[in-house]
Kinemage of the C-alpha trace (Angstrom):
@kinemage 1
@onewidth
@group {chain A} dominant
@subgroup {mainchain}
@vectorlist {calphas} color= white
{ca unk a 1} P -11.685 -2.728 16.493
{ca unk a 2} L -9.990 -2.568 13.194
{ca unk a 3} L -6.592 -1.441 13.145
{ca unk a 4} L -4.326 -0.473 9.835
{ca unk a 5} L -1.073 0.585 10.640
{ca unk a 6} L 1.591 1.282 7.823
{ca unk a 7} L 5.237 1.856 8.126
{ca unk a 8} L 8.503 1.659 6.120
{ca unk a 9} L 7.748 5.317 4.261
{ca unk a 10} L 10.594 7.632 4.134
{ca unk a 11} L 13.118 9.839 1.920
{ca unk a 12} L 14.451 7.985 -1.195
{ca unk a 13} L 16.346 9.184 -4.501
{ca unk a 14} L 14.993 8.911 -7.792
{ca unk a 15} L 15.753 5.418 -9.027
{ca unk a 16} L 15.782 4.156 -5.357
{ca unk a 17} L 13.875 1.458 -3.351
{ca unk a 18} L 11.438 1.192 -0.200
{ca unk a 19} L 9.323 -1.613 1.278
{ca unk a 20} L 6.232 -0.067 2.469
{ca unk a 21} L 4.266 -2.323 4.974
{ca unk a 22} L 0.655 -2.533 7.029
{ca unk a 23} L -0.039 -4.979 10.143
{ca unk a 24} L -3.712 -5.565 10.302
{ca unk a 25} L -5.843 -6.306 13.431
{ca unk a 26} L -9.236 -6.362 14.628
{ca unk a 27} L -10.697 -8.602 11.523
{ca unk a 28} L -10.246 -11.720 10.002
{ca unk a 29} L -7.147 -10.524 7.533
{ca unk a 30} L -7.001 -13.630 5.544
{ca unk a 31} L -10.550 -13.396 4.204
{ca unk a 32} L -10.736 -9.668 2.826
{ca unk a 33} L -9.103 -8.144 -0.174
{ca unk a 34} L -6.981 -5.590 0.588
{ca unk a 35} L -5.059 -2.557 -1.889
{ca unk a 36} L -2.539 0.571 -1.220
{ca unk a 37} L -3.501 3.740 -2.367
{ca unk a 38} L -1.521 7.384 -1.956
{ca unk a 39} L -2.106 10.940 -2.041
{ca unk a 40} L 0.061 13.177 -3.310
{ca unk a 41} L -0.144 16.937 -2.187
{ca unk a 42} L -3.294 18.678 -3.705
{ca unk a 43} L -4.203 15.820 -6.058
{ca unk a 44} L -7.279 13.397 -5.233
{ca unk a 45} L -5.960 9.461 -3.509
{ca unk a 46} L -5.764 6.931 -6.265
{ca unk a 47} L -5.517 3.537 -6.206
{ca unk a 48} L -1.762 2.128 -6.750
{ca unk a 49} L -2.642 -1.661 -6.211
{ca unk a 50} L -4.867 -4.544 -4.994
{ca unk a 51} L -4.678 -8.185 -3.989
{ca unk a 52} L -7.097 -11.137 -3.549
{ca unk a 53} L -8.047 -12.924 -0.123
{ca unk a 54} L -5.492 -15.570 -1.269
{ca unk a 55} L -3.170 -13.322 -2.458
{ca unk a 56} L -3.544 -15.321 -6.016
{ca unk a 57} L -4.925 -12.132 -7.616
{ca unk a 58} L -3.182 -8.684 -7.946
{ca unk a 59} L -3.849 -5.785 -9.697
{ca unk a 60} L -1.804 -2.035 -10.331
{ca unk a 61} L -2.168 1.067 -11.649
{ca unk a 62} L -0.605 1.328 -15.087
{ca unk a 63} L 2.058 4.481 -13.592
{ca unk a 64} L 3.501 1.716 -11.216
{ca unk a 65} L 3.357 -1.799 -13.126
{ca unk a 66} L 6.756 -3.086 -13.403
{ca unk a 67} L 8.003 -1.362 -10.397
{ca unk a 68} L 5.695 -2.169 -7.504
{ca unk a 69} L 4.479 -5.533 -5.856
{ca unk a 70} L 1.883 -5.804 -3.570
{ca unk a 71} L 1.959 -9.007 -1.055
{ca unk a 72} L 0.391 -10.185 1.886
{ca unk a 73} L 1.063 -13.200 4.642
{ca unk a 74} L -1.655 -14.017 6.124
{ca unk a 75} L -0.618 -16.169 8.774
{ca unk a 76} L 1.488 -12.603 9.829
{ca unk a 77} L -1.530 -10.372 8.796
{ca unk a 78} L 0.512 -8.052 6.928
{ca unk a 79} L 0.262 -6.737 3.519
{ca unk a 80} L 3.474 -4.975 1.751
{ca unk a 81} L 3.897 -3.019 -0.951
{ca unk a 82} L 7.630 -3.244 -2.753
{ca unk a 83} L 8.356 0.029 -4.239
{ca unk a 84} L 11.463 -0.270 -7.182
{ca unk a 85} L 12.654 2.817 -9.320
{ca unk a 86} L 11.120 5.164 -7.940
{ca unk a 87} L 10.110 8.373 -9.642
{ca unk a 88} L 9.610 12.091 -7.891
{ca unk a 89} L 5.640 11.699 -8.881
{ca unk a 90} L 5.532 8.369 -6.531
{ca unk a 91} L 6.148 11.512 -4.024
{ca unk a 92} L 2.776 10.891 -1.624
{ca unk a 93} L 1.437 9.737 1.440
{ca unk a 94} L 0.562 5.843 1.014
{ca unk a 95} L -2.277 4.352 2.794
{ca unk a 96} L -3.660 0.595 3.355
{ca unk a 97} L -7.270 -0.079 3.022
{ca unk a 98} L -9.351 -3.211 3.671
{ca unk a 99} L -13.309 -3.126 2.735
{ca unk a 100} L -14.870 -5.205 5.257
{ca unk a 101} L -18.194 -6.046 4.434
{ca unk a 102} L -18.809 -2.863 1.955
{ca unk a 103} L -17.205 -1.116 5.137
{ca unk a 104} L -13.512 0.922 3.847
{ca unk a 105} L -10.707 0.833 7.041
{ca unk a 106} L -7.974 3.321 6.303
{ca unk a 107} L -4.252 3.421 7.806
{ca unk a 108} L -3.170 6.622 8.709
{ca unk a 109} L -0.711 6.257 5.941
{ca unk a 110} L 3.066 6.704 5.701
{ca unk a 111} L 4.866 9.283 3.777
{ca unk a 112} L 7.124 8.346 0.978
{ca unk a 113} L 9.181 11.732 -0.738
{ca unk a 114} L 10.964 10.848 -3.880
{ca unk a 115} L 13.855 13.516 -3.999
{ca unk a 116} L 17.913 14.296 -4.789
């Protein structure tokens, strides 16, 4: 079945860094679409970024342009999400999604806390 599994979340300072990643299995990876989204506490998920198939197309939300950059490899089946500068409000659980077929897969999601 399909499988989303992120990893790399964690405790950073303002200003710092973290690669955020999600291994894919139980579809064909390299022929879907795929974005990040997070949810902070008590606020509704948003989207925070998308790619193409190909990985030719990307797209972000305007409170992480400049600072984030989505990837994927699709011979690995893994999409990542490089996280620079980050900001307290970045403070949220990030998930992976893949629509499949009008069908949405969800990671559990990994927690990233932006904090001195």
């Amino acid at each position: 079945q399909v499988q989303l599994v992120e990893s790399g979340g964690g405790l950073v300072q303002p200003g710092g860094s973290l690669r955020l990643s999600c291994a894919a299995s139980g579809f064909t990876f390299r022929a879907y679409a795929m974005s990040w989204y997070r949810q902070a506490p008590g606020k509704e998920r948003e989207l925070v970024a998308a790619i193409s198939s190909s990985g030719g197309t990307r797209s972000y939300a305007d409170s992480v342009k400049g600072r984030f950059t989505i990837s994927r490899d699709n011979a690995a089946n893994t999409m990542s999400l490089q996280m620079n500068s980050l900001k307290p409000e970045d403070t949220a659980v990030y998930h992976c999604k893949a629509t499949i077929d009008l069908l949405a897969a969800w990671g559990q999601g990994t927690l990233v806390t932006v904090s001195s």
